[in-house]
N, C-alpha and C positions, 0 to 999 in steps of 0.2 A: 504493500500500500504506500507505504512512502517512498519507493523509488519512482511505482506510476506517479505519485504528486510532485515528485521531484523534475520528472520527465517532462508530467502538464508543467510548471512554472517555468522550465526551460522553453518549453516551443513557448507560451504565452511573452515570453520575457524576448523570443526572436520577432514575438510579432509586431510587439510592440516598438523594435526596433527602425523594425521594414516600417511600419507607417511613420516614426520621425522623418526618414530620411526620404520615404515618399514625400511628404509636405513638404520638406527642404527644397528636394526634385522642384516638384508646384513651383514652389516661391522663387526660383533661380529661374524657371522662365517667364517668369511676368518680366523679374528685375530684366533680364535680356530682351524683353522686346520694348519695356519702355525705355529704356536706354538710347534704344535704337530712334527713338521720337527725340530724344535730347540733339544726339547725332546732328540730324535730319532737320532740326526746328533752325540750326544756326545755320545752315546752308540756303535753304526752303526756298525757292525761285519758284514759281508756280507756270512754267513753261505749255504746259499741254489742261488748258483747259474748255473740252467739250459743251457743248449746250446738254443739258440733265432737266432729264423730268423726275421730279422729288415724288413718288407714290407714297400714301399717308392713309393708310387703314386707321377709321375710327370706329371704336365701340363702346360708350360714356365718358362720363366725363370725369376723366381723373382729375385731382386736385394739380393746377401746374399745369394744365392743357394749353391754355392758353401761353403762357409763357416757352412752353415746348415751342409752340408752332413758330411763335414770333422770334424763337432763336435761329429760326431758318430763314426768316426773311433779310434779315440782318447779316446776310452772307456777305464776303467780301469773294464777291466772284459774277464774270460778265454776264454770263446767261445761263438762266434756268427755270423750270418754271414749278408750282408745289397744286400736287393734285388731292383732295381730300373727299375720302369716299367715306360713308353710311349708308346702312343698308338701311336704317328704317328712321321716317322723316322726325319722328318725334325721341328720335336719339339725344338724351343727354346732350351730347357733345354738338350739336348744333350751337347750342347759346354761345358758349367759346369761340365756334367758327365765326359766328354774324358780328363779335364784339373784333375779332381781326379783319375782319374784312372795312369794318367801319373806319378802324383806325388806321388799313393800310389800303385805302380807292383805288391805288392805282400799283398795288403788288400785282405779278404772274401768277393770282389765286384763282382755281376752278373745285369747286365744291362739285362732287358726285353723289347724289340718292338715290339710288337704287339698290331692289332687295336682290340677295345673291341666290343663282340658280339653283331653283332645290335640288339638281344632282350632284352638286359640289357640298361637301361632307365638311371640308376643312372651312368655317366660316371665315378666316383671313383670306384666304387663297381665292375665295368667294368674292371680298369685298373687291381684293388687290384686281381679281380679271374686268369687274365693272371700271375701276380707273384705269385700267394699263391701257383700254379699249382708244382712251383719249390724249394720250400718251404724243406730245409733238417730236420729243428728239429721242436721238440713236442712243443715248445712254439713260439707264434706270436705275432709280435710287429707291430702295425699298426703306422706310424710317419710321418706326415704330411710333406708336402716340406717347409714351412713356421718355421719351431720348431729347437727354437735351443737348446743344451743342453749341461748339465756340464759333467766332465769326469765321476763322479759317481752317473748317470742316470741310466745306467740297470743295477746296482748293488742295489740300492734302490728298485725300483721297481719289481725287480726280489725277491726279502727279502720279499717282499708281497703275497707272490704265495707260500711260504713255508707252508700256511694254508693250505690243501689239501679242505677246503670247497671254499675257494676264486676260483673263475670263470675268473673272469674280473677282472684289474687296471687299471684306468685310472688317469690323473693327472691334477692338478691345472695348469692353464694356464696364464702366465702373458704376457701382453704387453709393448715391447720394441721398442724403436728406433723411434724419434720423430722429423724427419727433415722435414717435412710438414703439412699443416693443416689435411689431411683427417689421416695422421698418427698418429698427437696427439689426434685427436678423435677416431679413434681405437683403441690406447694403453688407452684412456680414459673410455672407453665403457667397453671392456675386463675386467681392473683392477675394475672395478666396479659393474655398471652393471650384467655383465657374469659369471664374477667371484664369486661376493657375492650370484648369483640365482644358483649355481651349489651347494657352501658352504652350502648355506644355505638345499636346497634339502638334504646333504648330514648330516648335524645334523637331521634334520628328518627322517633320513633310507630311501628316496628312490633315487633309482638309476639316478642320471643324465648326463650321459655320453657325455663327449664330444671326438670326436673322432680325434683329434689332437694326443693323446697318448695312445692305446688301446693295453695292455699286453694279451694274452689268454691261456689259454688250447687249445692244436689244439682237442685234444679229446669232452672237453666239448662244444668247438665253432661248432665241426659237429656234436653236439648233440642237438644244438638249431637249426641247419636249415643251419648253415656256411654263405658263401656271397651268395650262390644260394636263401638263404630265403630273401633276404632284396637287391634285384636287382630293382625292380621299387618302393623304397621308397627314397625320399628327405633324412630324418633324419637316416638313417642307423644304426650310431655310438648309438642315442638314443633307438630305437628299440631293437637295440641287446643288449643294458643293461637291457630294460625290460626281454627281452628273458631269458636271464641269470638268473636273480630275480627269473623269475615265474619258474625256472626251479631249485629252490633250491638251486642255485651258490651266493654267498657272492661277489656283485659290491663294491668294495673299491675306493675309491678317497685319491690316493697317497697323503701326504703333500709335496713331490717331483714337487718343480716347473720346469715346461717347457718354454720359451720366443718362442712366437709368433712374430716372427722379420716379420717388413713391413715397411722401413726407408724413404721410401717417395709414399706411397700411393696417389690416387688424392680422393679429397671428393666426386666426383662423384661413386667411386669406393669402398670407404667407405658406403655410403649411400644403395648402390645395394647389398652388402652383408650381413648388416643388415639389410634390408628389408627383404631379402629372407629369414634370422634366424626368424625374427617375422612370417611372412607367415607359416614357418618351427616348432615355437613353437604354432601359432595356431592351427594347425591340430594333433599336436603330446599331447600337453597336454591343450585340452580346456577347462579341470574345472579350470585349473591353469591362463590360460592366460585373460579374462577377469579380473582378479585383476594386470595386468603391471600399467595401471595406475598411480595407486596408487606410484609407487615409483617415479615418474616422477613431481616431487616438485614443481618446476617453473613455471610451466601453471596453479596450483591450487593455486601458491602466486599473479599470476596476477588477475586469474579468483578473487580472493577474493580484491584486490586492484581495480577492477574495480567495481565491488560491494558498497566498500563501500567509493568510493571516492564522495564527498560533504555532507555525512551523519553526523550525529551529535559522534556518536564516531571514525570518523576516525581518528585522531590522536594516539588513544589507538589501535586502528585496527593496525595503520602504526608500532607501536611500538613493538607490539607482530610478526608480520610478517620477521621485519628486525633483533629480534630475531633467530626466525626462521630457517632464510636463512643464520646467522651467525654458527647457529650451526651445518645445514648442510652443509655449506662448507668447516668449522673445521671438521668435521666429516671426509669428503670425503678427503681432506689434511692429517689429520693423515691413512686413509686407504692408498693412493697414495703411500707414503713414506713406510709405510710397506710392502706394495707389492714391491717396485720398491727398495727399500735400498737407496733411495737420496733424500736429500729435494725436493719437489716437486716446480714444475717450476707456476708462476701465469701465465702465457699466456696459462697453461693448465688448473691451475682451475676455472682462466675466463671462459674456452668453457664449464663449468658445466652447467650452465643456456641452454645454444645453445643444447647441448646433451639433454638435458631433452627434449627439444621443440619437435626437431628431432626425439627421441625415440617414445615422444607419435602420430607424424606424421607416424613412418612406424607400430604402433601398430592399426591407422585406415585405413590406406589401407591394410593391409592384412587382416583387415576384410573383405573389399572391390575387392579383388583383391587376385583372385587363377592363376592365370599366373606367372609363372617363368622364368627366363633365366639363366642358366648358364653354363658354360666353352661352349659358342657355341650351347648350346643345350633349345629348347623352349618346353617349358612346363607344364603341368597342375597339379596342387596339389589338392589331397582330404583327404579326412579321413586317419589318421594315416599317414600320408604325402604318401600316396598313389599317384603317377607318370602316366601321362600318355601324350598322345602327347601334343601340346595344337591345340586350334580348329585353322582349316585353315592353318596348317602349315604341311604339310608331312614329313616324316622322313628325304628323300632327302635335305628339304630343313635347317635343322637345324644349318649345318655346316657354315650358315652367319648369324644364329641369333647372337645377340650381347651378352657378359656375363658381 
């Protein structure tokens, strides 16, 4: 009995290792690709920039909507024009739109209302094919409602596209605005988390798109299939950076950060969003997603604390643990601040422990659990986040499921 205990506290005590050094991993490729914005920002000549149509999925009205939109208007860049679609006329987010449009007569603004075809499953992909319809120039900018941005955004990211092999840009995401719990755990999540799994994907060359900020060739995107190919999938934004890949196009991940503003989300609404991304990266990349675990520190310092508590080395056990847990917090404090440019707040690095728990909770029920919800609409996820109704719910009835 106590060599097998001895055996469990050795593998628990390697596990624990492999995920420090995973998060390390993480955090060494944010630092390397913002870096790479440092580089790049003292150089910055913006030689190659195209006429862009900004496509703008809306679906209520988040608090900051208005301020999103109008950080786009406020571009330092020649030509482009900002298309904003809703599917249904009495949408929240209208009020937002009529109060920008007042204040800016004579921006490149076209408001889109139309509801999205009912055989399109993915209601984004839905809203996006009604605006892409009206779409004037060769390049497309896909920009989430949530995204806010600096004045030399498509100027950057358009400098990307000067490659003629480049397909796709997409961009680093940071987490902003922290006046609630489910918000610092969001901006928690992102700058971590989400952030370091996209970086890191991206020093390994393969594409992991997140679709918050999605630049294209209108040419090479209806050479992959356009939105008509990625209408009943979940991960859309990721799909279509495969597509891109296998299709000989160069997927770039900008060092151009974007703020994902959500200034007081509720945690129950935090939690439903990242579930659905676990659910979302289980089917989308499953040799990848059975090792999340691993970067989830906190449940394998306990699992090992309960181990080896009353044993004859725990105090050396206790020792090395709260090591550990010193240097992944140091860790994730100096990534915080470099993401975020401010010393970081303790009432956010407290919630590290809480995130971790929580992480590896929606990493097993989306093992457990192919049902979706979202914006209204009920679900079923399969392979390649393949969409389809969920059981017992008819189309009719979606429009009161919960998101």
């Amino acid at each position: 009995m106590n060599h097998a205990l001895t055996a469990l506290q050795i593998l628990l005590a390697g596990i624990v290792t492999t995920s420090l050094l995973a998060n390390l991993l993480f955090h060494f490729s944010v630092r390397r690709k913002l870096r790479a914005r440092t580089r790049r920002r003292s150089t910055f000549a913006p030689a190659f920039a195209p006429a862009i149509s900004v496509l703008k999925p809306l679906c209520g009205a988040d608090e900051g909507l208005y301020e999103n939109l109008r950080s786009l208007l406020t571009q330092h860049y020649p030509e482009f024009e900002l298309l904003l679609g809703v599917s249904d006329p009495f949408d929240p987010a209208i009020a937002p739109v009529l109060r920008l449009l007042r204040d800016f007569p004579n921006a490149p603004v076209r408001v889109v209302v139309r509801p999205a075809d009912a055989g399109v499953l993915n209601p984004k992909v839905g809203n996006l094919i009604n605006i892409e319809r009206l779409a004037r120039y060769d390049y497309l900018l896909i920009s989430d409602s949530n995204v806010y941005v600096e004045a030399d955004y498509l100027a950057s990211i358009a400098a990307e596209m000067e490659d003629p092999q480049v397909g796709l840009v997409s961009n680093v995401i940071v987490g902003r605005d922290e006046g609630s719990l489910g918000a610092r755990l969001e901006s928690l999540q992102l700058n971590t988390f989400v952030l370091g799994g996209v970086c890191t994907a991206d020093l390994h060359g393969d594409p992991c798109v997140v679709g918050k900020s999605m630049l294209m060739r209108r040419s090479a995107f209806d050479a992959v299939g356009g939105f008509a190919g990625v209408t009943d999938v979940l991960a859309e934004d990721y799909m279509l950076g495969l597509r891109f890949a296998e299709a000989g196009h160069r997927v770039v991940l900008s060092s151009h950060p974007v703020e994902a503003r959500h200034p007081r989300i509720s945690v129950g609404r935090f939690m439903a969003r990242h579930l659905r991304w676990a659910q979302l990266r289980r089917w989308a990349a499953p040799r990848h997603f059975p090792l999340e675990p691993l970067l989830f520190t906190t449940p394998w310092l306990l699992l090992v604390l309960a181990a080896t508590r009353g044993t004859a080395g725990a105090s050396s056990m206790m020792a090395l643990l709260g090591a550990v847990a010193l240097l992944r917090l140091t860790s994730d404090a100096w990534l915080l601040q470099l993401v975020t440019g401010r010393p970081v707040a303790l009432r956010s690095l407290a919630l590290v422990p809480l995130r971790d728990c929580l992480s590896l909770g929606f990493w097993c029920l989306a093992n457990l659990q192919r049902n979706v919800s979202w914006r209204g609409h009920a679900l079923r996820i399969g392979q390649g986040t393949r969409l389809s109704h969920a059981p017992g719910v008819r189309p009719a009835q979606e429009a009161v499921a919960t998101s």
